[in-house]
C-alpha positions, 0 to 999 in steps of 0.5 A, spaced: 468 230 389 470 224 393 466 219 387 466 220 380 459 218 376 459 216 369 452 217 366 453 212 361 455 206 366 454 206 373 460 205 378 460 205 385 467 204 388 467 202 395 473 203 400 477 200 404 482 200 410 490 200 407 492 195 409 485 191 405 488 185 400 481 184 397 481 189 390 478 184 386 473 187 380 467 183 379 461 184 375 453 184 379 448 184 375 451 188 369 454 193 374 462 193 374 463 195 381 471 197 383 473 195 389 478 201 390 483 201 396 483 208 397 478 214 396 478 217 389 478 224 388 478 227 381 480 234 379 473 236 375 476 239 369 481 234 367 479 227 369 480 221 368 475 215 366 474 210 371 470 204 366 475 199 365 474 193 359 481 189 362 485 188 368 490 190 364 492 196 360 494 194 354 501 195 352 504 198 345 511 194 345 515 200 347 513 200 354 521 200 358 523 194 361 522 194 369 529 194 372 529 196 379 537 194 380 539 200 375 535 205 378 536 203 385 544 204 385 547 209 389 549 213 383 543 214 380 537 213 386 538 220 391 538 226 384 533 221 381 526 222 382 519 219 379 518 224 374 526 221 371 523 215 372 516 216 369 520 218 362 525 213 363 531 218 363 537 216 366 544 220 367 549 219 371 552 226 371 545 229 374 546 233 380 539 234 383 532 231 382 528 233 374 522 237 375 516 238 370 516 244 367 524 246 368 526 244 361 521 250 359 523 255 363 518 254 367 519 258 375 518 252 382 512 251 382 507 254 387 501 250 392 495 252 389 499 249 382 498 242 384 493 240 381 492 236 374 492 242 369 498 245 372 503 240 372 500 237 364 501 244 362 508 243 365 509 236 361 507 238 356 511 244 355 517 239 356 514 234 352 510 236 346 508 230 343 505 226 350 498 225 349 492 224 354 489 216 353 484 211 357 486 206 360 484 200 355 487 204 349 493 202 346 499 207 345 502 209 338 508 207 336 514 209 340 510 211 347 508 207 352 503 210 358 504 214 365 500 217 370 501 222 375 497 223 382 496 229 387 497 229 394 492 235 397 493 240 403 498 244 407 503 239 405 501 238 397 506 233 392 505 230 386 507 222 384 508 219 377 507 212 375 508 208 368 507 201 365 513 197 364 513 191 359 510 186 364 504 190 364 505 192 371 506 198 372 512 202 377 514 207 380 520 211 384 518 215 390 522 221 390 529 219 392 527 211 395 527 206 391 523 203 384 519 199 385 512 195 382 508 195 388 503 200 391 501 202 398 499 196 400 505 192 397 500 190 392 503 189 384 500 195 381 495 192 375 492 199 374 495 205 378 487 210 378 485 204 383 491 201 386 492 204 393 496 210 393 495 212 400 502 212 402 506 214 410 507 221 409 503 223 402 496 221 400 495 221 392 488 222 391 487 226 387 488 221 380 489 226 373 488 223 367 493 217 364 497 219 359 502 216 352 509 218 352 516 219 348 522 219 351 526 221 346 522 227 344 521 229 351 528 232 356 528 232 364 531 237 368 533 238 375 535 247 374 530 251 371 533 254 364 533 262 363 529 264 358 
Protein backbone atom coordinates (compact mmCIF):
# COMPACT_ATOMS: atom_id res chain seq x y z
CA UNK A 1 0.00 0.00 0.00
CA UNK A 2 2.21 2.75 -1.51
CA UNK A 3 -0.14 5.75 0.17
CA UNK A 4 -1.48 6.17 3.51
CA UNK A 5 -4.83 7.63 3.75
CA UNK A 6 -5.81 9.20 7.13
CA UNK A 7 -10.00 9.61 7.19
CA UNK A 8 -9.71 12.48 9.58
CA UNK A 9 -7.11 14.53 7.37
CA UNK A 10 -6.32 14.31 3.71
CA UNK A 11 -2.54 13.76 2.74
CA UNK A 12 -1.32 13.58 -0.40
CA UNK A 13 2.59 13.15 -0.68
CA UNK A 14 4.03 13.64 -3.69
CA UNK A 15 7.67 11.99 -4.59
CA UNK A 16 10.72 12.81 -5.87
CA UNK A 17 14.05 11.71 -7.65
CA UNK A 18 17.00 11.25 -4.52
CA UNK A 19 18.78 13.53 -5.29
CA UNK A 20 15.63 16.28 -5.13
CA UNK A 21 16.54 19.35 -2.60
CA UNK A 22 13.05 20.37 -2.17
CA UNK A 23 11.01 18.84 0.85
CA UNK A 24 9.55 21.62 2.24
CA UNK A 25 5.97 21.32 3.83
CA UNK A 26 3.43 23.59 2.93
CA UNK A 27 -0.25 24.38 3.65
CA UNK A 28 -2.79 24.83 0.64
CA UNK A 29 -6.11 25.45 1.15
CA UNK A 30 -6.40 23.65 4.69
CA UNK A 31 -4.55 20.51 3.38
CA UNK A 32 -1.10 19.60 4.40
CA UNK A 33 0.68 18.23 1.50
CA UNK A 34 4.13 16.20 2.61
CA UNK A 35 6.39 16.47 -0.18
CA UNK A 36 8.23 12.97 0.48
CA UNK A 37 11.62 12.30 -1.17
CA UNK A 38 10.87 8.57 -1.50
CA UNK A 39 7.83 6.37 -1.65
CA UNK A 40 6.36 5.25 1.44
CA UNK A 41 5.07 1.98 2.06
CA UNK A 42 3.33 1.24 5.62
CA UNK A 43 2.87 -2.04 7.09
CA UNK A 44 -1.13 -2.43 7.67
CA UNK A 45 -1.08 -3.63 10.88
CA UNK A 46 1.21 -1.56 12.58
CA UNK A 47 1.61 2.03 10.96
CA UNK A 48 2.72 4.81 11.90
CA UNK A 49 0.65 8.28 11.67
CA UNK A 50 1.87 10.63 8.83
CA UNK A 51 -0.14 14.08 10.05
CA UNK A 52 2.43 16.37 11.63
CA UNK A 53 1.61 19.50 13.67
CA UNK A 54 5.74 20.56 13.79
CA UNK A 55 8.66 20.14 11.72
CA UNK A 56 10.14 19.02 14.95
CA UNK A 57 9.52 16.05 17.13
CA UNK A 58 9.65 17.57 20.44
CA UNK A 59 12.36 16.43 22.75
CA UNK A 60 12.05 15.05 26.52
CA UNK A 61 15.42 16.25 27.79
CA UNK A 62 16.78 13.14 27.75
CA UNK A 63 17.66 12.79 23.98
CA UNK A 64 21.45 11.73 23.91
CA UNK A 65 23.96 13.94 22.45
CA UNK A 66 24.82 13.75 18.54
CA UNK A 67 28.92 12.76 18.74
CA UNK A 68 29.78 11.12 15.72
CA UNK A 69 33.43 11.25 16.66
CA UNK A 70 32.84 8.70 19.47
CA UNK A 71 31.00 6.17 17.33
CA UNK A 72 33.22 6.44 14.30
CA UNK A 73 36.43 5.46 16.05
CA UNK A 74 38.02 2.46 14.72
CA UNK A 75 37.49 0.46 18.12
CA UNK A 76 33.99 1.15 18.12
CA UNK A 77 32.65 1.35 14.27
CA UNK A 78 33.13 -2.13 12.76
CA UNK A 79 30.97 -4.37 16.08
CA UNK A 80 28.56 -1.60 16.10
CA UNK A 81 25.67 -1.19 14.12
CA UNK A 82 22.38 0.99 14.02
CA UNK A 83 20.56 -1.06 16.62
CA UNK A 84 23.58 0.11 19.40
CA UNK A 85 23.23 3.34 18.23
CA UNK A 86 19.71 3.50 18.33
CA UNK A 87 19.93 2.46 22.14
CA UNK A 88 22.93 4.50 22.67
CA UNK A 89 24.79 1.34 23.85
CA UNK A 90 28.48 1.69 23.41
CA UNK A 91 31.13 -0.98 24.58
CA UNK A 92 34.29 -1.19 23.54
CA UNK A 93 35.00 -5.35 24.54
CA UNK A 94 32.03 -6.20 21.91
CA UNK A 95 32.75 -8.72 19.54
CA UNK A 96 30.26 -8.35 16.76
CA UNK A 97 27.31 -6.46 15.92
CA UNK A 98 23.86 -6.45 18.64
CA UNK A 99 20.58 -7.76 17.24
CA UNK A 100 17.13 -7.16 18.12
CA UNK A 101 15.82 -9.96 19.94
CA UNK A 102 19.33 -11.68 20.87
CA UNK A 103 19.37 -10.74 24.46
CA UNK A 104 15.87 -12.72 24.63
CA UNK A 105 17.13 -15.76 23.34
CA UNK A 106 15.39 -15.01 20.17
CA UNK A 107 16.93 -17.46 16.81
CA UNK A 108 18.44 -15.11 13.50
CA UNK A 109 15.68 -13.81 12.45
CA UNK A 110 14.10 -15.27 9.07
CA UNK A 111 13.25 -13.00 5.62
CA UNK A 112 9.70 -13.23 5.96
CA UNK A 113 10.23 -11.72 9.40
CA UNK A 114 11.27 -8.44 8.28
CA UNK A 115 8.39 -6.58 8.90
CA UNK A 116 7.54 -3.96 11.82
CA UNK A 117 5.55 -6.77 14.29
CA UNK A 118 8.53 -8.93 14.04
CA UNK A 119 11.41 -6.79 15.05
CA UNK A 120 8.83 -4.84 17.90
CA UNK A 121 8.30 -7.87 19.40
CA UNK A 122 11.93 -8.57 19.31
CA UNK A 123 12.70 -5.18 21.03
CA UNK A 124 10.22 -5.14 23.04
CA UNK A 125 11.45 -8.79 24.42
CA UNK A 126 14.70 -6.98 24.75
CA UNK A 127 13.46 -4.01 26.09
CA UNK A 128 10.45 -4.03 28.00
CA UNK A 129 9.77 -0.44 28.84
CA UNK A 130 9.81 1.05 25.20
CA UNK A 131 6.68 2.17 23.99
CA UNK A 132 4.92 3.26 20.75
CA UNK A 133 4.57 7.29 20.13
CA UNK A 134 3.44 9.97 17.44
CA UNK A 135 5.71 12.11 15.91
CA UNK A 136 4.53 15.50 18.14
CA UNK A 137 4.47 13.64 21.45
CA UNK A 138 6.88 14.38 24.12
CA UNK A 139 8.78 11.13 25.48
CA UNK A 140 8.31 10.70 29.26
CA UNK A 141 11.24 11.19 31.60
CA UNK A 142 14.43 9.09 30.86
CA UNK A 143 13.39 8.34 27.15
CA UNK A 144 14.13 9.83 24.02
CA UNK A 145 12.35 8.60 20.38
CA UNK A 146 13.59 6.09 17.63
CA UNK A 147 12.44 4.83 14.82
CA UNK A 148 12.95 1.53 12.60
CA UNK A 149 12.53 1.34 8.84
CA UNK A 150 12.43 -1.91 6.19
CA UNK A 151 14.16 -2.66 3.41
CA UNK A 152 11.75 -5.47 1.22
CA UNK A 153 12.79 -8.25 -1.47
CA UNK A 154 15.37 -10.81 -2.23
CA UNK A 155 17.55 -8.96 -0.23
CA UNK A 156 15.56 -7.81 2.92
CA UNK A 157 17.22 -5.08 6.09
CA UNK A 158 16.35 -3.22 8.53
CA UNK A 159 17.51 0.35 9.88
CA UNK A 160 17.34 2.49 13.13
CA UNK A 161 17.12 5.92 13.50
CA UNK A 162 16.95 8.36 16.82
CA UNK A 163 16.54 11.80 17.83
CA UNK A 164 19.50 13.60 19.42
CA UNK A 165 19.45 16.71 21.66
CA UNK A 166 19.80 19.04 18.62
CA UNK A 167 16.20 17.77 17.56
CA UNK A 168 17.86 16.26 14.18
CA UNK A 169 17.74 12.79 14.11
CA UNK A 170 21.11 10.34 13.27
CA UNK A 171 21.79 7.17 12.54
CA UNK A 172 24.91 4.24 11.85
CA UNK A 173 24.33 2.16 8.78
CA UNK A 174 25.63 -0.92 9.79
CA UNK A 175 29.41 -0.97 10.39
CA UNK A 176 29.79 2.77 8.22
CA UNK A 177 29.81 5.89 9.93
CA UNK A 178 27.25 7.84 12.30
CA UNK A 179 25.88 10.43 10.80
CA UNK A 180 22.63 13.08 10.92
CA UNK A 181 22.14 13.28 7.13
CA UNK A 182 19.80 11.00 5.10
CA UNK A 183 20.13 9.92 1.52
CA UNK A 184 19.88 12.67 0.03
CA UNK A 185 22.92 14.25 2.40
CA UNK A 186 19.92 16.03 3.98
CA UNK A 187 20.11 16.87 7.91
CA UNK A 188 16.97 14.52 9.16
CA UNK A 189 14.29 16.72 10.83
CA UNK A 190 11.70 13.89 10.62
CA UNK A 191 12.91 10.23 9.59
CA UNK A 192 8.78 9.00 8.15
CA UNK A 193 9.81 11.55 5.32
CA UNK A 194 13.29 11.93 5.06
CA UNK A 195 14.82 10.05 2.22
CA UNK A 196 15.96 6.90 3.09
CA UNK A 197 16.28 5.41 -0.06
CA UNK A 198 20.16 4.61 0.09
CA UNK A 199 22.65 2.48 -2.52
CA UNK A 200 22.16 -0.96 -1.64
CA UNK A 201 18.85 -0.75 0.73
CA UNK A 202 15.63 1.04 0.14
CA UNK A 203 13.99 1.61 3.62
CA UNK A 204 10.40 1.98 2.49
CA UNK A 205 8.59 0.40 4.66
CA UNK A 206 8.49 3.08 7.96
CA UNK A 207 6.99 1.39 11.51
CA UNK A 208 5.84 3.16 13.96
CA UNK A 209 8.07 5.97 16.00
CA UNK A 210 8.94 4.65 19.30
CA UNK A 211 10.27 6.13 23.33
CA UNK A 212 13.24 4.29 24.76
CA UNK A 213 15.32 3.77 27.82
CA UNK A 214 18.56 2.83 27.48
CA UNK A 215 19.31 1.91 30.88
CA UNK A 216 16.34 -0.60 30.84
CA UNK A 217 16.98 -2.01 28.01
CA UNK A 218 20.53 -4.53 26.61
CA UNK A 219 21.87 -5.25 23.15
CA UNK A 220 23.72 -7.90 22.29
CA UNK A 221 25.55 -9.07 19.41
CA UNK A 222 25.23 -13.55 20.08
CA UNK A 223 21.96 -14.83 20.81
CA UNK A 224 21.50 -16.13 24.68
CA UNK A 225 20.58 -19.85 25.18
CA UNK A 226 17.39 -20.06 27.11
Amino acid sequence: MPIHKNKEKKIIKKGGKKNKKNKKNNNYGGKRIIKAPILITINEKNSPDFTFIGEFSPLSGYEPKYEPKKWNNELIIKNHNCYSYMMNAISRTRKDKPQPGYFSGFPRVKDNEYNCNSYFERIKKDNPSIYKVGFDTKCKKGYYKAFMAIADGDDPDYHFYRQDKSGYWSHKPGRREATDLDASGNKIKNPLIADRNYTHYNYKIACPLFCVNPDLGRAYSSRIQN
